[in-house]
C-alpha positions in Angstrom: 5.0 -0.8 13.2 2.4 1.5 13.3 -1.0 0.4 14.5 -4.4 1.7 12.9 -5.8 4.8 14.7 -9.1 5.0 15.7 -11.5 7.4 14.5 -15.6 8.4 16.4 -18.8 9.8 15.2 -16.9 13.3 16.2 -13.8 13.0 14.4 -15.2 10.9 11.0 -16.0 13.8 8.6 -12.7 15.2 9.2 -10.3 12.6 9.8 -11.9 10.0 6.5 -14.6 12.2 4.8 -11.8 14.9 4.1 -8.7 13.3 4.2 -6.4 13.5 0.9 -5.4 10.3 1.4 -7.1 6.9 0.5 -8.1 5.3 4.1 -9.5 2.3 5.1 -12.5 2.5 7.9 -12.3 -0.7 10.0 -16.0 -1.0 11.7 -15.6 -3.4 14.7 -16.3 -4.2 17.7 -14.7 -5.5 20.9 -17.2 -8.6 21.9 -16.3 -9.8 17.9 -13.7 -12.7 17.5 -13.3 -11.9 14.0 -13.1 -8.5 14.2 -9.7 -8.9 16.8 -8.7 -11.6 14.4 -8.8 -9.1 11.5 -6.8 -6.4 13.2 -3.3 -7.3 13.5 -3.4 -8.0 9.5 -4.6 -4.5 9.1 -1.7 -2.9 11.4 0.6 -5.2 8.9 -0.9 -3.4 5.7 -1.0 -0.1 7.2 2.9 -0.6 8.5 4.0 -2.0 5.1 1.5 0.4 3.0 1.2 3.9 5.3 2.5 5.8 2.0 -0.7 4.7 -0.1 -3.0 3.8 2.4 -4.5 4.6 6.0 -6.3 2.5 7.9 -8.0 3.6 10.8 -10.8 1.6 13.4 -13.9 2.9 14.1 -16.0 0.8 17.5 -19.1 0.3 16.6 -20.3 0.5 19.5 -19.1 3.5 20.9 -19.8 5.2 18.0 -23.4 3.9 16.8 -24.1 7.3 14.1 -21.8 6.6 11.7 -22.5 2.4 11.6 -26.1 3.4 11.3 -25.1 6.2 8.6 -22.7 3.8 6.7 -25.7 1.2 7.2 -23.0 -1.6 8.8 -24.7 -4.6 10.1 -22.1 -7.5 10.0 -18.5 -6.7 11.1 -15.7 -6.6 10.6 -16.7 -4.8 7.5 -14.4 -2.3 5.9 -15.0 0.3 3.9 -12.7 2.1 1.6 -13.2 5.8 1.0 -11.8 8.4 -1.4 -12.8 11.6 -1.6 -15.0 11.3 1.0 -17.2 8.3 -0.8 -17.5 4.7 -0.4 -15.0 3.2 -3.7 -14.8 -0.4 -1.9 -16.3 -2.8 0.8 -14.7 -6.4 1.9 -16.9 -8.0 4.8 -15.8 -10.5 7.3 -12.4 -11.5 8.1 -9.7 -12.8 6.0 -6.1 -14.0 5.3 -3.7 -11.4 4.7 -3.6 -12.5 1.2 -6.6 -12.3 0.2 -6.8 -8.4 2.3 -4.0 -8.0 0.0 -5.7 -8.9 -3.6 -9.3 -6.8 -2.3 -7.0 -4.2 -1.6 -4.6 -4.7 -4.8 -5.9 -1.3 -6.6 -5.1 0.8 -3.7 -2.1 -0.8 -2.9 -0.4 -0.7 -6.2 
């Protein structure tokens, strides 16, 4: 299974901004409940999705420029980028299912 990678200020423009692939930014941080509640059910869509999608975890608060830039002030909040622009945010944690159905058109 593979887990989500984790991306920093440093490394954001080139490893999501200019990727080819569809990739899903997890902002979170390590004091959140939530946000460790919400990560094992991302590894599992990343594992059973890697050819569509790629999900990758950025800390919030090791890497404070690109929250502030992507103006995130509850986590876990995901964003959803093609292209190198925001196409789809889902805040807060959920069920794999309902992960699933956000994510249903970059799934599919």
């Amino acid at each position: 299974m593979s887990a989500a990678r984790s991306v920093t200020d440093a490394s954001f423009e080139q490893d999501v901004l200019n990727s080819e692939k569809t990739i899903l930014v997890d902002f979170w941080a390590e004091w959140c409940g939530p946000c460790r509640a919400v990560g094992p059910i991302l590894d599992q869509i990343a594992s059973e999705h890697s050819d569509k999608i790629e999900i990758v975890k950025l800390n919030v608060d090791e890497n404070p420029q690109t929250a502030a830039k992507y103006q995130i002030t509850s986590i876990p909040a995901m964003k959803v980028y093609q292209g190198g622009e925001v196409v789809k945010t889902v805040i807060g944690a959920k069920p794999k299912p309902a992960l699933e159905a956000d994510l249903a058109a970059y799934l599919a």
